[in-house]
C-alpha positions in Angstrom: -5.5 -105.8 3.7 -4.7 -108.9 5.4 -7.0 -110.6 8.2 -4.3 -110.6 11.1 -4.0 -107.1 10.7 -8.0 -106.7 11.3 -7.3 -108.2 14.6 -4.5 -106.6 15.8 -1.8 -108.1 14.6 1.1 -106.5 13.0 2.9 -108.0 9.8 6.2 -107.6 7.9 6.0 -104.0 6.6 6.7 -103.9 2.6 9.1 -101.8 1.2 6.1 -99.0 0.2 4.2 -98.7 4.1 5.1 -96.1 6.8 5.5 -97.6 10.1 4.1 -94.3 11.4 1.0 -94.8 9.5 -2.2 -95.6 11.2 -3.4 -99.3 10.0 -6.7 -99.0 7.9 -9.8 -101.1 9.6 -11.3 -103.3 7.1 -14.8 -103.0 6.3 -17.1 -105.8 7.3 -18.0 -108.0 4.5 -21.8 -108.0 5.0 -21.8 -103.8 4.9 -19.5 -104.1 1.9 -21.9 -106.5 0.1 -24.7 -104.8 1.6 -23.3 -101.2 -0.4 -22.5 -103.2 -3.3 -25.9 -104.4 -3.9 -27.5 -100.9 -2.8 -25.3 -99.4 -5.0 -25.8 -101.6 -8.6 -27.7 -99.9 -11.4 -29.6 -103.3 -12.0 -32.4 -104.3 -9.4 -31.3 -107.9 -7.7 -32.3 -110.5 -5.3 -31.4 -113.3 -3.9 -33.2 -117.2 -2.9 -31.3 -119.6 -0.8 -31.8 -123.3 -1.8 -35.1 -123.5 -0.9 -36.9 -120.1 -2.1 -36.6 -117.6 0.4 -35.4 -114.3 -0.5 -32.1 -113.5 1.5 -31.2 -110.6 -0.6 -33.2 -107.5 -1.9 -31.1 -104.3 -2.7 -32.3 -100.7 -3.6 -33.4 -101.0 -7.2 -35.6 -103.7 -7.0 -37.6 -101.4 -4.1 -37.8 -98.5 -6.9 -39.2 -100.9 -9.4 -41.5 -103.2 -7.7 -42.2 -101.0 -4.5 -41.4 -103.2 -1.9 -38.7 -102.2 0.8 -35.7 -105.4 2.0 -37.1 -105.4 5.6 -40.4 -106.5 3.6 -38.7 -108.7 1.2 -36.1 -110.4 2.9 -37.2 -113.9 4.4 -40.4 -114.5 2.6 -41.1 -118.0 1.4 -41.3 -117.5 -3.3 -43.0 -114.2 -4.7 -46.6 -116.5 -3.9 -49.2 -113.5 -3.2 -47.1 -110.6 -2.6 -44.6 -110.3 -5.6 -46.7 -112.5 -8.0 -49.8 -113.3 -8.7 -50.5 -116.9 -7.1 -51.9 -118.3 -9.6 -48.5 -117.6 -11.4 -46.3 -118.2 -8.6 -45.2 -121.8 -9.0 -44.2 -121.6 -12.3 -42.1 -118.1 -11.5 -40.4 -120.1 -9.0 -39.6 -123.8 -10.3 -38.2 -121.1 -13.3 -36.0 -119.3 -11.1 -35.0 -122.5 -9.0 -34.2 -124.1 -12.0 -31.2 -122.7 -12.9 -29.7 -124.1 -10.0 -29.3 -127.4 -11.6 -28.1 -126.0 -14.7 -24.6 -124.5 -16.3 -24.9 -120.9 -17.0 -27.2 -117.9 -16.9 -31.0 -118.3 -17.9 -33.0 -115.8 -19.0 -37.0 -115.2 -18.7 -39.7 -112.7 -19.0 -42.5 -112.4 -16.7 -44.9 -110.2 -14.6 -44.2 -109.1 -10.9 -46.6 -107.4 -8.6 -45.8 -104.0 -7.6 -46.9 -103.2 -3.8 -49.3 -100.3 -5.3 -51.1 -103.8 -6.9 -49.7 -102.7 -10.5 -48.2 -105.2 -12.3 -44.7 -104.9 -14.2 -43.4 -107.1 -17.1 -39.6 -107.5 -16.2 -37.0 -109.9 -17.8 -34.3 -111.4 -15.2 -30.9 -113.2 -15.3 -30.3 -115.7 -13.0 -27.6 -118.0 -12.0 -26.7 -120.1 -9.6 -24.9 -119.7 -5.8 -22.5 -122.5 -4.8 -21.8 -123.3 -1.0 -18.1 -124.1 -0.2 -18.4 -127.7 -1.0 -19.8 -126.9 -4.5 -23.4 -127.5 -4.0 -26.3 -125.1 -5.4 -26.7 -123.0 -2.8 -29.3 -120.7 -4.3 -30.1 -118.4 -6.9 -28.9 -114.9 -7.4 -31.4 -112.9 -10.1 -30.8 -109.6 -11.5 -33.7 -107.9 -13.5 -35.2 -105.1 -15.0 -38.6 -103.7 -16.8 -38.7 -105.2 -20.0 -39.8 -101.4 -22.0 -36.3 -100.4 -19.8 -34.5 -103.0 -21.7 -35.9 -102.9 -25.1 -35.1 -99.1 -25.0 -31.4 -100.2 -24.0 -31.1 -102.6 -27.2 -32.8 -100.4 -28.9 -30.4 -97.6 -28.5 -27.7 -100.3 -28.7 -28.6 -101.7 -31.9 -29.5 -98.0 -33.2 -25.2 -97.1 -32.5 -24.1 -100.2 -34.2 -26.0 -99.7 -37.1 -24.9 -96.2 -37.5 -21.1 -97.5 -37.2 -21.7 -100.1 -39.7 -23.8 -99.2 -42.7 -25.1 -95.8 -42.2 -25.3 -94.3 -45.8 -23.8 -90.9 -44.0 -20.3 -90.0 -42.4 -20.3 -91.0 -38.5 -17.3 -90.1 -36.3 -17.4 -90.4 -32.2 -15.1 -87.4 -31.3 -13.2 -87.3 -27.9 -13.2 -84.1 -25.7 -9.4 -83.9 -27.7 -11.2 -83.3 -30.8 -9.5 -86.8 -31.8 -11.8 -89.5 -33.8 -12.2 -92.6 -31.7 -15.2 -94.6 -33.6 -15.4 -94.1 -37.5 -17.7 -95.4 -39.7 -17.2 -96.7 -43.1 -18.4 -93.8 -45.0 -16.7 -91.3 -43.2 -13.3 -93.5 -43.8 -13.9 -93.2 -47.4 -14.6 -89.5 -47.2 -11.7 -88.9 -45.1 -9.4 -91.2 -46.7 -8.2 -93.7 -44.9 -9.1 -96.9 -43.0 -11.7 -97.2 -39.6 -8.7 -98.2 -37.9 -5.8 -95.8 -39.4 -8.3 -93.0 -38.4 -8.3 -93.4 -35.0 -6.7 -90.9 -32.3 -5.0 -88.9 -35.3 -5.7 -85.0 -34.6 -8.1 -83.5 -37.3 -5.3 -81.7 -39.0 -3.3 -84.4 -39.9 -6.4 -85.0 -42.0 -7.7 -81.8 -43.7 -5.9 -79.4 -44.7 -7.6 -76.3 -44.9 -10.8 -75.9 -43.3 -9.9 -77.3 -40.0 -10.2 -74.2 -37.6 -13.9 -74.1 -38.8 -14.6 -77.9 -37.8 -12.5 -78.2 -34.7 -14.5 -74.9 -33.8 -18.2 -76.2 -34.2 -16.7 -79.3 -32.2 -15.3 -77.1 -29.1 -18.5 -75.3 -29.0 -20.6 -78.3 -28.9 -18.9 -79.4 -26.0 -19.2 -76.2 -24.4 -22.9 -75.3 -25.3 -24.3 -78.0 -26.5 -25.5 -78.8 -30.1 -26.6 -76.1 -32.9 -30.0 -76.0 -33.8 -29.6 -77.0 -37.4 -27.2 -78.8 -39.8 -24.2 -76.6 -41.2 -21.9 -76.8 -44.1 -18.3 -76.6 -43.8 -15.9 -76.3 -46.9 -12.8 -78.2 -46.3 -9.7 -79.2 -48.3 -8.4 -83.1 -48.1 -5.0 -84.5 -48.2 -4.9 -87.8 -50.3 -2.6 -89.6 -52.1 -4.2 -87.8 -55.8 -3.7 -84.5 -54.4 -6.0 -82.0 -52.7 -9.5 -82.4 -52.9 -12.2 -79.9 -51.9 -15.3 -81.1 -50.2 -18.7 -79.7 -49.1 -19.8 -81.5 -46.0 -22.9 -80.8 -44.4 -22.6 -81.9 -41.0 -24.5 -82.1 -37.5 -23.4 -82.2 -34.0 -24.6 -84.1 -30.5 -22.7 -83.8 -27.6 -22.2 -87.2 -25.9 -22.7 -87.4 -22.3 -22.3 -90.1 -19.9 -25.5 -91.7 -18.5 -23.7 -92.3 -15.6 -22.8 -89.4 -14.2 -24.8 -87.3 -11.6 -24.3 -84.4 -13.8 -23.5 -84.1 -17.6 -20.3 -85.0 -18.4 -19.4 -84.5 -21.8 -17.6 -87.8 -23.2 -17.2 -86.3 -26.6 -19.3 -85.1 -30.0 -21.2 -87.1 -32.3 -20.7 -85.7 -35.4 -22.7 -87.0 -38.9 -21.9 -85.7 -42.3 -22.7 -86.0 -45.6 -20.8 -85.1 -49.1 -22.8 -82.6 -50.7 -19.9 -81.0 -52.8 -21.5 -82.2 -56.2 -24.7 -80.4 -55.5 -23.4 -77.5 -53.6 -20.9 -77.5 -57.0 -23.9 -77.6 -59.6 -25.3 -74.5 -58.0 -22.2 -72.5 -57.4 -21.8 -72.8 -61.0 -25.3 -72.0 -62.1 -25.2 -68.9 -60.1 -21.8 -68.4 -61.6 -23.4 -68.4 -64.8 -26.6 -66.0 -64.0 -24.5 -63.8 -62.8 -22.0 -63.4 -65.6 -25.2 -63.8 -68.4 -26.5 -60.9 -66.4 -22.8 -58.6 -66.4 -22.7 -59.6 -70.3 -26.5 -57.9 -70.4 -25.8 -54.9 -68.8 -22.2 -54.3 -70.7 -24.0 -54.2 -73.5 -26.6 -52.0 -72.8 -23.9 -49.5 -70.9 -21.3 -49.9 -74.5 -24.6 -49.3 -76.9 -24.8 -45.9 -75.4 -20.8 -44.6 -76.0 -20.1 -42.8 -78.6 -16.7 -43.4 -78.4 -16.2 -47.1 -79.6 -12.9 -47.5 -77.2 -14.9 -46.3 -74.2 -17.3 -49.3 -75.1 -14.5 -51.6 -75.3 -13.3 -50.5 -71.5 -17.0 -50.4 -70.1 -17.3 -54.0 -71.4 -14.4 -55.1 -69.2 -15.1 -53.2 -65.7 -18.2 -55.2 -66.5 -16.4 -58.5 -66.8 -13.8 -57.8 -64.3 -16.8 -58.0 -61.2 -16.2 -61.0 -59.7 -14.1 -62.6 -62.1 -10.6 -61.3 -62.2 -8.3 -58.2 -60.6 -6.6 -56.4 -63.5 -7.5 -56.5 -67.0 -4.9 -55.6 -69.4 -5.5 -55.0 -73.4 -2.8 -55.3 -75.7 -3.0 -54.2 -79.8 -1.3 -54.8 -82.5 0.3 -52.3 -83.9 -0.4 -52.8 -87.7 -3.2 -55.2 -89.5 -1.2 -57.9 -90.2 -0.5 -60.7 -87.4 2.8 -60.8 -86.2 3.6 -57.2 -85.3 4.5 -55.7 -82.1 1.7 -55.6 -79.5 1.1 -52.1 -77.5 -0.2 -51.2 -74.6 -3.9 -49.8 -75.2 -5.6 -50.1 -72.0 -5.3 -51.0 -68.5 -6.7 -51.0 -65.1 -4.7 -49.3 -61.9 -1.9 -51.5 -61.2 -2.0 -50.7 -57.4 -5.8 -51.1 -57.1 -8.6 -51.9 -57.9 -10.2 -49.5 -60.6 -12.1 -49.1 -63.9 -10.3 -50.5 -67.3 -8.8 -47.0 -69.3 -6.9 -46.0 -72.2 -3.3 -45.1 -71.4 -2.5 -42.0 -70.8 -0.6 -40.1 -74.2 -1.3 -43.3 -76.3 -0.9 -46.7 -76.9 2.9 -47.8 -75.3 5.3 -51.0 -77.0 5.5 -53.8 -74.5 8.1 -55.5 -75.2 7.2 -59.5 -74.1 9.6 -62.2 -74.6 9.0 -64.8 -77.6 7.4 -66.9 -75.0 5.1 -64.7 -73.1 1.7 -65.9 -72.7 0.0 -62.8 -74.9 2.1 -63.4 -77.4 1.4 -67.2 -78.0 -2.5 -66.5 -77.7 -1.7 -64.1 -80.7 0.0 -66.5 -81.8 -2.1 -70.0 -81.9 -5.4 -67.3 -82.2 -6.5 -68.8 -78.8 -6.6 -68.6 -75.1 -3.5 -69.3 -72.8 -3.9 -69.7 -69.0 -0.7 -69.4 -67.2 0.4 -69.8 -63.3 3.2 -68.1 -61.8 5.7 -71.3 -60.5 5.3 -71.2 -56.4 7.1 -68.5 -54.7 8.3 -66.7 -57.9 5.4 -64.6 -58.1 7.1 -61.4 -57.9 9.6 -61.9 -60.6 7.3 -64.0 -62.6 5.0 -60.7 -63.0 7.9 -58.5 -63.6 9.1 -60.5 -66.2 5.4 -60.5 -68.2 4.9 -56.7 -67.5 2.2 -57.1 -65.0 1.2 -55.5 -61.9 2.2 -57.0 -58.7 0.2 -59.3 -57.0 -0.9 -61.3 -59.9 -0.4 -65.0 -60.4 -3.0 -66.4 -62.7 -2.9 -65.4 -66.4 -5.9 -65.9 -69.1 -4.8 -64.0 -72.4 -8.2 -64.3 -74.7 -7.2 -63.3 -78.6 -9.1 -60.3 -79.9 -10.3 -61.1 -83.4 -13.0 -58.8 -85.9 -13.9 -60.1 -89.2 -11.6 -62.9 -89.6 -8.3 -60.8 -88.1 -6.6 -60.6 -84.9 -7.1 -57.3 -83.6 -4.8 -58.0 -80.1 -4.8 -60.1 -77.3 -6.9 -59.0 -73.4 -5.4 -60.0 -70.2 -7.2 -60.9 -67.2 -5.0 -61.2 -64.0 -6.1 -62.8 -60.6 -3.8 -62.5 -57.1 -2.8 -65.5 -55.2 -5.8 -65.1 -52.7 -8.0 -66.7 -56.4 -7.9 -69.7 -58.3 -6.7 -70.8 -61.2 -8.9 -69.9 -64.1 -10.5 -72.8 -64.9 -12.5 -73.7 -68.5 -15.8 -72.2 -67.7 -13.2 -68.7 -67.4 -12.2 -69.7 -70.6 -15.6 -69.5 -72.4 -16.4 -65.9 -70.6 -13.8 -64.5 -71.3 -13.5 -65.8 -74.8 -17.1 -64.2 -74.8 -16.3 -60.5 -73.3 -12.9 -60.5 -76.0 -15.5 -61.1 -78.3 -17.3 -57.8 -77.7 -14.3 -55.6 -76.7 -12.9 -57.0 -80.4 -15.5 -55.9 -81.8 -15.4 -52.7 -80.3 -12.1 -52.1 -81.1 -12.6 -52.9 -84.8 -15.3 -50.3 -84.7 -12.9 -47.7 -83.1 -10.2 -48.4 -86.0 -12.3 -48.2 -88.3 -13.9 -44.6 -87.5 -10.0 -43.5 -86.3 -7.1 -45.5 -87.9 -4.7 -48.2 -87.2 -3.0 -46.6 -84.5 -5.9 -46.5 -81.8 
């Protein structure tokens, strides 16, 4: 706004004002200053050249008690604001900045008007007049607890964005990282920088939903009122990586604002996968020692020795695989054809049983996996190629659905007796070693069994 058009005066319109418009009325500079300094967060005043107060906004009142009409036009802080016995030296410190470059800083008490005193520290500088002579000093202060507590909290945030030994990541009401600390670079894999602004999915590839959904609701409700875990699968250059982070939230709000308004979430992490690994797999473990147990006991009490063999897989099937499949050989000697001797439902889940009307030729290609275990007397894994599921278990004779193969041998007294299929959907893993050994474990038993049966009934059980 120009300062003919104050007065009355119209100018040259520019090409963005409507003549029809009503010209604005500048505000007076002393109100504007005057709101300015009512309005600051930081409590201020103001000497002239020669120590009077000529300004005294809002925030100083709060602090020190004192209102501007009691403030404004006093001679130094001498018996009112300070102590006298201290005034003199809180002035020549405050004056003295007028004669030097810069800002100054100083700690010191002030009287409140309830006679409490109050340790503050101030920033001064000083006020030139038009000709460039000091003018006066302008000082802004505050308690000094007030300001410890400020670098306290500021020094606290850069620490956790520097070297904290857990994940940090300031998240934007966009769910998009905008601060990342080191560790949670390296766990995220990439660099502070490359992070930033990148959606969360671009990131992580499965497990997302979950995190994205903690975030959302920490905006909306506020933080949970413990740590959680979240599983989630990692794009890096190596491949996929699964990871275990156990995570909490904050919702950052501005300190600003008249009412809370969220900024973003704070959210802290920490890789647990190795631990949370280490028990997955000794649970794992007590649980299958445990099905191995109670086969046993449940087989010891068939008569039939086939029946044992069966009961020993619906015991190793919990948990561990979908179908089981047991192919014998037809005669003693390695190398014959393998038959179908038992199975479990190939449209649902159901208990391991002989085939109905007797053992049925399968007839698998040179190649099949069943076949090589029989083969190499040892245990082949195999994976159906990505989406040729359905023909890839076609091809191998097995029921639909199933895309991870483990064929354990079946060996008695120093022969090989067959070869047992376990099958797992596409919803399961691989089979990994530690499948290996189990199974290798329950072939061991239903071998056994299946000698037994043999034995008591003849080659062509």
């Amino acid at each position: 706004m120009s300062a003919s058009r104050s007065t009355g005066t119209t100018d040259a319109l520019g090409p963005d004002e409507d003549p029809g418009r009503e010209p604005a009325t500048e505000v007076p500079g002393s109100r504007l200053l005057a709101a300015l300094l009512d309005g600051m967060d930081a409590a201020l005043f103001a000497f002239d050249a020669h120590g009077t107060v000529t300004h005294w906004n809002r925030e100083a009142e709060r602090v020190l008690g004192w209102s501007a009409a009691e403030a404004v036009g006093r001679r130094g802080f001498a018996g009112w604001a300070v102590r006298s016995a201290d005034a003199e030296d809180v002035q020549e410190r405050l004056l003295a900045v007028m004669h030097a470059p810069g800002r100054q800083v100083h700690e010191f008490a002030l009287l409140r008007k309830d006679g409490g005193r109050v340790l503050v520290r101030t920033q001064s500088s000083r006020v030139r007049s038009e000709d460039g002579e000091p003018a006066g000093v302008y000082c802004a202060f505050s308690e000094v607890h007030a300001q410890i507590d400020l670098e306290r909290s500021i020094a606290l945030s850069e620490a956790l964005f520097e070297g904290a030994p857990w994940g940090v990541v300031a998240v934007d009401v966009d769910l998009r990282p905008t601060v990342v600390n080191a560790y949670a670079a390296r766990a995220l894999g990439g660099g502070n920088t490359a992070l930033l602004g990148r959606p969360l999915g671009e990131l992580i590839v499965q497990g997302v939903e979950d995190l994205e959904s903690a975030l959302q609701h920490v905006l909306a409700d506020g933080a949970p009122p413990a740590p959680a875990e979240l599983w989630v699968t990692l794009r890096t250059a190596d491949g996929d990586r699964r990871r275990c982070w156990r995570s909490g939230f904050l919702r950052l709000a501005s300190p600003l604002a008249e009412e809370p308004v969220p900024l973003g979430v704070g959210w802290m992490f920490r890789d647990v996968t190795a631990a949370r690994t280490r028990e997955q797999d000794a649970d794992r473990m007590r649980f299958r020692a445990n099905q191995l147990h109670r086969a046993a006991r449940q087989a010891a009490e068939c008569e039939d020795p086939m029946e044992a063999a069966t009961t020993s897989l619906d015991y190793a099937l919990a948990g561990f695989a979908d179908h089981a499949v047991v192919d014998l050989l037809a005669g003693p000697e390695a190398g014959e054809r393998l038959v179908r001797a038992a199975a479990t439902p190939s449209d649902a889940p159901g208990p391991c049983l002989p085939v109905s009307g007797g053992p049925l030729p399968v007839r698998y290609a040179p190649a099949h996996p069943a076949r090589r275990a029989v083969e190499r007397e040892g245990s082949v894994r195999a994976a159906a190629p990505e989406g040729a599921d359905t023909a890839w278990t076609a091809e191998h004779q097995w029921p639909d659905g199933a895309v991870h193969a483990l064929c354990a041998v079946l060996r008695s007294r120093g022969r090989t007796l067959g070869v047992v299929t376990f099958l797992r959907a596409a919803n399961r893993s691989a089979f990994a070693p530690p499948d290996v050994m189990y199974a290798e474990s329950v072939a061991a038993r239903v071998a056994t069994a299946v000698d037994l049966a043999r034995l008591t009934a003849g080659p062509d059980v």
